[in-house]
N, C-alpha and C positions, 0 to 999 in steps of 0.2 A: 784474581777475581774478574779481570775485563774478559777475560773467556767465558767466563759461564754461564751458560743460556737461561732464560729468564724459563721456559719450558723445556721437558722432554718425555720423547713418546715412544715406544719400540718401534713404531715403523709411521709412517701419514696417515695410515687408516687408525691408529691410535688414536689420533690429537683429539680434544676436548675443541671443534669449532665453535659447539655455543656458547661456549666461554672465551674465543674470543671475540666474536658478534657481539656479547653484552659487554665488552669490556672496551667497546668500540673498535676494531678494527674492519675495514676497509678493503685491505689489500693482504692478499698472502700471496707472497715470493716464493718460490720453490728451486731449490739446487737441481739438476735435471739429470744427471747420473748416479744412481745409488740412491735415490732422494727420491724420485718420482716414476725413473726409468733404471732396469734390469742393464748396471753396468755396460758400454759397449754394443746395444743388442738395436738401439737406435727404433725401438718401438715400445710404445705405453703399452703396459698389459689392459685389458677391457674392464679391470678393475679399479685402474688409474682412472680411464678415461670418466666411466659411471660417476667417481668419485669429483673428478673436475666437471661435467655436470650437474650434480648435484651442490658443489660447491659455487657456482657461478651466479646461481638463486641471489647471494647474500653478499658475494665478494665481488672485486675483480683480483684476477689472476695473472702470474707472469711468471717467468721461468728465467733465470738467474742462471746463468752458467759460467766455467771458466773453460768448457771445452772449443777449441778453434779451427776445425773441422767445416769446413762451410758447407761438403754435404752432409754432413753427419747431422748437424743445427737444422737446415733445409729440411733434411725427411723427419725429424722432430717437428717441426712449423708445421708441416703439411697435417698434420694427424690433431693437432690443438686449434681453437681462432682467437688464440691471444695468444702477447708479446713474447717473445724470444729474445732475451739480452746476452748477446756471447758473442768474441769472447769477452766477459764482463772485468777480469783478471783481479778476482778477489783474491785478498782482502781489502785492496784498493776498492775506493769508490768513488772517483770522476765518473766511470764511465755510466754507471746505472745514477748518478745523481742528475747529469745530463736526461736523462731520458725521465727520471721522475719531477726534472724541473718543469720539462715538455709538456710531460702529461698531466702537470698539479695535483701532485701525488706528494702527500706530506709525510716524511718518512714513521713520523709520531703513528700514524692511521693505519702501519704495514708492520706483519711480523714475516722475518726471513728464516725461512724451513731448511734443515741440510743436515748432511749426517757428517759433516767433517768443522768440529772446532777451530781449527786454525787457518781455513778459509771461510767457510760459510758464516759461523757462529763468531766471529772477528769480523767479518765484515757489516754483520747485522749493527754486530756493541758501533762500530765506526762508523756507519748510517743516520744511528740514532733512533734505529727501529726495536721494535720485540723481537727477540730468537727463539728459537726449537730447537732441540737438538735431536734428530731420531736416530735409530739406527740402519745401513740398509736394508733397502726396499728386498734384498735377493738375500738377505746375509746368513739365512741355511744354507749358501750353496757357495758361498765362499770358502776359497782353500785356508788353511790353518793361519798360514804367514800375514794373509792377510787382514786375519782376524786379532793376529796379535798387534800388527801395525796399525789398527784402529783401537783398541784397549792401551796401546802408548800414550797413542794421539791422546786418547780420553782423559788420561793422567792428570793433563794439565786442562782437565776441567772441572777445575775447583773453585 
């Protein structure tokens, strides 16, 4: 039960935001590979970006990562004008608790977005935040293997 996301969406552009706007939320967190960006490829598609404009109306936004690539993180920054937390090394959470101590960000007021259970969706439940679970952002264009090694992961989200 501590894995199972309190939501889930087929992909970010799924999620139900006005429900969580009414249900009070504040802040949405985004996992940044597979989650918001096209694995490896180190740029938002123009439909991410539309989307984090339109969503910055109502939220603030942050991108949550375990990737630790300092340029890889860098040309992600350059493309958004909010935060970057990487590498965050979830499902641990000193390091982004630090940062939402910072910025008086109460985890109750944030839900953490990501298409991986046993980092993203573990580190939300150990925040103390709301989760999402999507699936990726590319994942018509995932090889087989890796599809079955996300449908394992899933397993254990019950």
């Amino acid at each position: 039960m501590l894995i199972k996301a309190d939501y889930e969406a087929k992909t970010v552009f799924e999620i139900d935001y006005d429900t969580l706007k009414n249900e009070g939320i504040k802040v949405i967190a985004f996992d940044l590979d597979s989650t918001v960006m096209k694995s490896k490829s180190g740029e938002f598609s123009n439909e991410v970006l539309t989307m984090f404009e339109n969503l910055k109306k109502d939220f603030k936004l942050l991108i949550i990562s375990n990737n630790n690539n300092p340029q890889y993180i860098e040309k992600a920054e350059n493309q958004i004008d909010f935060p970057v937390i990487a590498p965050a090394k979830k499902p641990a959470t000193q390091v982004s608790k630090e940062f939402l101590k910072e910025h008086s960000i109460n985890p109750k007021d944030m839900v953490m977005v990501g298409d991986r259970p046993l980092t993203d969706i573990l580190f939300g439940k150990f925040l103390g935040c709301k989760t999402i679970l999507v699936d990726s952002i590319s994942w018509m264009e995932e090889k087989p293997i890796v599809r079955l090694a996300r449908k394992l992961e899933r397993i254990v989200n019950i």
